[in-house]
C-alpha positions in Angstrom: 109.8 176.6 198.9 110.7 174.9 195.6 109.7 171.7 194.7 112.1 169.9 193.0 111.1 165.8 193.3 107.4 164.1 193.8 106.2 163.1 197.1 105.9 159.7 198.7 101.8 160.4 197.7 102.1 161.3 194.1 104.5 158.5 193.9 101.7 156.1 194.9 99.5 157.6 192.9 101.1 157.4 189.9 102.3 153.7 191.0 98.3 152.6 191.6 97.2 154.3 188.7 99.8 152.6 186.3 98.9 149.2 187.9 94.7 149.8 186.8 96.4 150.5 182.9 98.4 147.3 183.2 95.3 145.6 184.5 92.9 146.7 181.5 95.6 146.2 179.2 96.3 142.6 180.4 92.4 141.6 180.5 91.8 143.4 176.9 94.5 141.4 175.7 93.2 138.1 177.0 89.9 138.8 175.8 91.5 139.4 172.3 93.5 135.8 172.5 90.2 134.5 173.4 88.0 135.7 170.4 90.7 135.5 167.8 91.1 131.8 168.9 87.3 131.0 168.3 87.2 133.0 165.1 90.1 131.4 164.1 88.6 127.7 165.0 85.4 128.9 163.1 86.9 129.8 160.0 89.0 126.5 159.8 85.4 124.8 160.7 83.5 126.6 157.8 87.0 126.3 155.6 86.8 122.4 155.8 82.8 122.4 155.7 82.8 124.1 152.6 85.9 121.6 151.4 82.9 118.8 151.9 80.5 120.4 149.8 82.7 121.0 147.1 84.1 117.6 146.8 80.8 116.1 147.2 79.1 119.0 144.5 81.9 118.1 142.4 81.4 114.0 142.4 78.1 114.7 142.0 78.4 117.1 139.3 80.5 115.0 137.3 78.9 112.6 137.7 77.5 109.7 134.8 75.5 107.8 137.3 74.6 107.9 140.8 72.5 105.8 143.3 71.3 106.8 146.0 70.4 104.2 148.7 68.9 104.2 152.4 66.5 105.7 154.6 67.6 107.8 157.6 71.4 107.9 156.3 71.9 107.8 152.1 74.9 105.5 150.7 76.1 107.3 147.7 77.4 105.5 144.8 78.8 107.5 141.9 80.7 106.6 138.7 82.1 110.2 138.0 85.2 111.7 136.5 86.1 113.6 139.7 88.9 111.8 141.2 91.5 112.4 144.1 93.5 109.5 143.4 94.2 109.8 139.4 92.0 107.0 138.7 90.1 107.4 134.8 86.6 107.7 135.9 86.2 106.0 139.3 83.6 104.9 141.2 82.7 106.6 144.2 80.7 106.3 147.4 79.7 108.5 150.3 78.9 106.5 153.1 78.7 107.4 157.0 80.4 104.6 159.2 78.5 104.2 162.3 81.0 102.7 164.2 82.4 105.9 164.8 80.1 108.5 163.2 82.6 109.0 160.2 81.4 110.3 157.1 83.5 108.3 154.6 84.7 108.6 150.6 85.7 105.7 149.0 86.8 105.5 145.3 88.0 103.0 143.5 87.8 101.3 140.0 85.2 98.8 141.0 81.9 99.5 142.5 81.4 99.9 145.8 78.8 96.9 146.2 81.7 94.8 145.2 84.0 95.6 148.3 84.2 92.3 150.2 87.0 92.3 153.4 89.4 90.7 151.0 89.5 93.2 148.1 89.6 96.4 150.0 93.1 96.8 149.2 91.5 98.1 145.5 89.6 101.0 147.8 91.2 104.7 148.2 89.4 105.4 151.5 89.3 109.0 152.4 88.1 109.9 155.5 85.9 113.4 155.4 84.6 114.4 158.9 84.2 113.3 162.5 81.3 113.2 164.1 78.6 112.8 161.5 75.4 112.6 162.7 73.4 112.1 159.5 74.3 112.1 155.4 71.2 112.6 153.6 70.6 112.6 149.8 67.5 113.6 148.6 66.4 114.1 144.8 63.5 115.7 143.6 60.3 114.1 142.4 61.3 115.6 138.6 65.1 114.9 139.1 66.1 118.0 138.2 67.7 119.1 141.8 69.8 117.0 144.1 69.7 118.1 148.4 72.6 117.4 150.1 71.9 117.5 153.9 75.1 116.9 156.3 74.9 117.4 160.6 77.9 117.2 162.4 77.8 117.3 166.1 77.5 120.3 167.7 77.3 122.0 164.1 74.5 123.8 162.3 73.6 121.4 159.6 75.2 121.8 155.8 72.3 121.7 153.2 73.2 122.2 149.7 70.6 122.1 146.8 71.9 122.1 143.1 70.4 121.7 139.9 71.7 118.2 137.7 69.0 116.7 135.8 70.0 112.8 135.3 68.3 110.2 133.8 70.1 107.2 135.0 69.7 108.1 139.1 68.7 105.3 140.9 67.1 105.6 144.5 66.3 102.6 146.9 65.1 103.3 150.1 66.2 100.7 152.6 63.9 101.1 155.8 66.0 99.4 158.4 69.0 101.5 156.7 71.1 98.2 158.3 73.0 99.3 154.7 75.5 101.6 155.9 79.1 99.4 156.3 80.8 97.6 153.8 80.1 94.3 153.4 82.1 92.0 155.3 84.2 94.9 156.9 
């Protein structure tokens, strides 16, 4: 007898066994969605951490003078040439906010020790990460290197150590670090 057409078994067969391939191929899939998502969200995270250290290696770098202020969390100020609001040598401060754990740059023409709530209007206030859980600025005992030492929640911790020898650094540790909002705001 010839055969000419499959049978009701190989039918099945081939049916099931097309099903299992469609079944791999659907789970290898959504495992592949699933890690090019978190790489994806850790390359924007590391993209817009290293985004923080160069604008903050860059005000630092440029910088004329800088004071750095507090205890547990630093207050940054900066009279550099490093602007990101065209203004001819600006003064610049790091400072976390923690009213909502918001690492904060302000920059502005006047010192930050000036800002009062009724001249912050003179204040370019960029806001530079969520979720800051400490801004520390330490400089060496011979001034010649500068650590920078940033935590975000639920983030490994960004510490960057540069050489800048400066003579006019200024560094006032505050122990009660009460020092950290703008006055008046």
């Amino acid at each position: 007898m010839n055969k000419k057409a499959f049978t009701l078994i190989e039918l099945l067969v081939s049916i099931f066994l097309l099903g299992l391939i469609v079944n791999f191929l659907y789970t290898a899939i959504a495992n592949l969605q699933k890690t090019n998502t978190m790489f994806s969200q850790k390359s924007k995270s590391m993209m817009n951490e290293q985004k923080i250290l160069d604008l903050l290696y860059d005000d630092i770098f440029l910088a004329d003078t800088l004071k750095i202020e507090g205890f547990k969390n630093s207050t940054l100020e900066l009279l550099t040439s490093n602007t990101l609001f065209d203004i001819e040598h600006p003064n610049v401060a790091w400072v976390l906010s923690k009213e909502k754990d918001t690492l904060l740059r302000f920059e502005s023409t006047q010192a930050f020790s000036t800002m009062t709530s009724d001249n912050t209007n003179l204040f370019h206030i960029s806001k530079v990460g969520e979720d800051c859980e400490r801004f520390h600025v330490y400089q060496s005992k011979d001034k010649n290197n500068i650590l920078i030492h940033v935590k975000f929640k639920d983030k490994e911790p960004l510490v960057y150590e540069f050489f800048k020898p400066m003579q006019q650094i200024q560094v006032k540790k505050d122990t009660n670090d009460t020092n950290t909002s703008p006055q008046g705001g």
